[in-house]
C-alpha positions in Angstrom: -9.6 -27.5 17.4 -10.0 -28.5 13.6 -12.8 -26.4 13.0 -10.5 -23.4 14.4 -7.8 -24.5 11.9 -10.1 -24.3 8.9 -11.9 -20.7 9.7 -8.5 -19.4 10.3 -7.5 -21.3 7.1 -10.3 -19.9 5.4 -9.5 -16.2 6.6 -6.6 -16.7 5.2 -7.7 -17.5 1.7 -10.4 -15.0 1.7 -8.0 -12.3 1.9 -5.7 -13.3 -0.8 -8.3 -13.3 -2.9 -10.0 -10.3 -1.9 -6.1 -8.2 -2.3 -6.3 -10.0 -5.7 -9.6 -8.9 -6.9 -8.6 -5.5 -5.7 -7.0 -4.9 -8.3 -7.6 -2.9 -11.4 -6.9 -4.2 -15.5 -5.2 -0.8 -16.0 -3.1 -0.8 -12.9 0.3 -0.2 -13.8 2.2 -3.9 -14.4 5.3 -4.6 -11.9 7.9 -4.8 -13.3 12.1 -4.3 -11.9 13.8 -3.7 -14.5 13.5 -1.7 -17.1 11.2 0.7 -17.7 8.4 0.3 -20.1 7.7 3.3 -22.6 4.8 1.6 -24.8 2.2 -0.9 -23.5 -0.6 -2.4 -25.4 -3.3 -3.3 -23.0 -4.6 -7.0 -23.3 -7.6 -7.9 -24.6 -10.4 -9.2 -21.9 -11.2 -13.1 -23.6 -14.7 -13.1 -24.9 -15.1 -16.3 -21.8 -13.5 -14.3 -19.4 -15.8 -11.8 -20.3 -18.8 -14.1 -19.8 -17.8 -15.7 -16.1 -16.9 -12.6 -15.0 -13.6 -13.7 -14.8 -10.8 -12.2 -13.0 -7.0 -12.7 -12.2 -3.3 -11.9 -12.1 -1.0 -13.5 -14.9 2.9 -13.3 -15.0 5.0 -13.1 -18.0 8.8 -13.1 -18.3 9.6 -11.2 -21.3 13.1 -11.4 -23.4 13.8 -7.2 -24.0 16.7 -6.8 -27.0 19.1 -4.0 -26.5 16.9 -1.7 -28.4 13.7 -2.1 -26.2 12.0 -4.9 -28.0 10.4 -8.1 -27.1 12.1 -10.8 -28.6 9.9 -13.4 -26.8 7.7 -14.5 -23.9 7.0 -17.1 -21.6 3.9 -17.2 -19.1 5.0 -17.7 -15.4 1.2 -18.1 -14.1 -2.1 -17.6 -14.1 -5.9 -18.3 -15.2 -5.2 -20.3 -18.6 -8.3 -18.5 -19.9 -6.1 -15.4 -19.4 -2.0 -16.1 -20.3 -2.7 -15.7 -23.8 -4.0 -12.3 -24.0 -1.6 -11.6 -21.8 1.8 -12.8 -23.7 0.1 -11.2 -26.7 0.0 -8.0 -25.2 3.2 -8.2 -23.7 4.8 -9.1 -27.2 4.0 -5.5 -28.1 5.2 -3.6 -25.7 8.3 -1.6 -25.6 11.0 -0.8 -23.6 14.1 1.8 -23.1 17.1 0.7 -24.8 19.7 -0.9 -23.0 23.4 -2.2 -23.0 21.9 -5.8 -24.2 19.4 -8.3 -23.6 17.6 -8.5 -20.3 14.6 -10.5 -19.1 11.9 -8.7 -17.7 8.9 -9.8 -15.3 5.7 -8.3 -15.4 2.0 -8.8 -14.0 -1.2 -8.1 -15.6 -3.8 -7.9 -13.7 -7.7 -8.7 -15.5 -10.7 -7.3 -13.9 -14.1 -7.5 -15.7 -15.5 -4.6 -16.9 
């Protein structure tokens, strides 16, 4: 019965990280809110680039009334990652709006 448990607990797993590696670096980044009208895509770490190194990071971003990022804050992901990421992010733009709002968006790396 235990070794049923940890196949199925291993299917499991596999497939997460299969959808996750599924994914491309210049797939379009979720976001709910507002929408984005300049992105800078984020660089792909020099290590990352080495171990072939893939993942999904999460960034909350502060958007002033006029579209700009006023700061970020990384939600999750592969520390190797989160800080091309918020840089990236940091640059982006976004429509105007009646005042500040906070913004989630996901980035996902693939190597290339």
């Amino acid at each position: 019965m235990h070794r049923i448990a940890k196949i199925s607990i291993s299917l499991i797993a596999l497939t997460a990280f299969t959808a996750v590696m599924a994914g491309q670096n210049t797939a379009p980044p979720v976001n709910n809110g507002r929408k984005i009208t300049s992105r800078v895509q984020p660089a792909y770490p020099e290590l990352a680039k080495r171990m072939r190194l893939q993942g999904v990071v999460k960034v909350e971003a502060v958007v002033r009334a006029n579209g700009s990022v006023k700061s970020t804050h990384v939600l999750g992901g592969n520390p190797v990652l989160v800080d091309s990421a918020a840089d990236a992010v940091s640059k982006w733009k976004f429509e105007p709006g009646p005042g500040e709002t906070t913004e989630i968006v996901q980035l996902t790396f693939v190597p290339q």
